[in-house]
C-alpha positions, 0 to 999 in steps of 0.5 A: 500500500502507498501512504501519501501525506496531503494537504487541503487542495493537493492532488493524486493522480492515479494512472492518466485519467483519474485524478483525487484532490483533498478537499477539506481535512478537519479534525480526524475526518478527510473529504475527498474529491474524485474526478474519474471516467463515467467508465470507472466506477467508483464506491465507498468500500462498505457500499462495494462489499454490500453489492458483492454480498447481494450478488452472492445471495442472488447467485445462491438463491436458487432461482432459476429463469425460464430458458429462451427457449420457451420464451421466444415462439418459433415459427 
């Protein structure tokens, strides 16, 4: 893991395109901005470890979709 020091208006920037400013530190809590492609997503980690959770819970729920088969009606 790289560990940078940073001051309110200083930028990282991570590969060509996205780029993290500090936008405003006080007391123990830090904002952030992140300027990033529409084609890059982006979570806070509790958000992305939810979305993983739901995912498995849909893969194991056993539900299962009709085949395309019988949905489309040949002629």
């Amino acid at each position: 893991m790289l560990v940078l020091a940073r001051k309110i208006n200083e930028r990282i920037m991570i590969g060509d395109d996205i780029e993290i400013s500090i936008v405003d530190i006080r007391g123990d809590s830090v904002k952030i901005g992140i300027d990033a492609p529409k084609s890059v997503k982006v979570y806070r980690k509790e958000v992305f470890t939810a979305i993983q959770e739901e995912n498995k819970a849909a893969l194991n729920s056993g539900l299962e979709l009709p085949k395309i088969d019988s949905i489309i009606k040949k002629p």
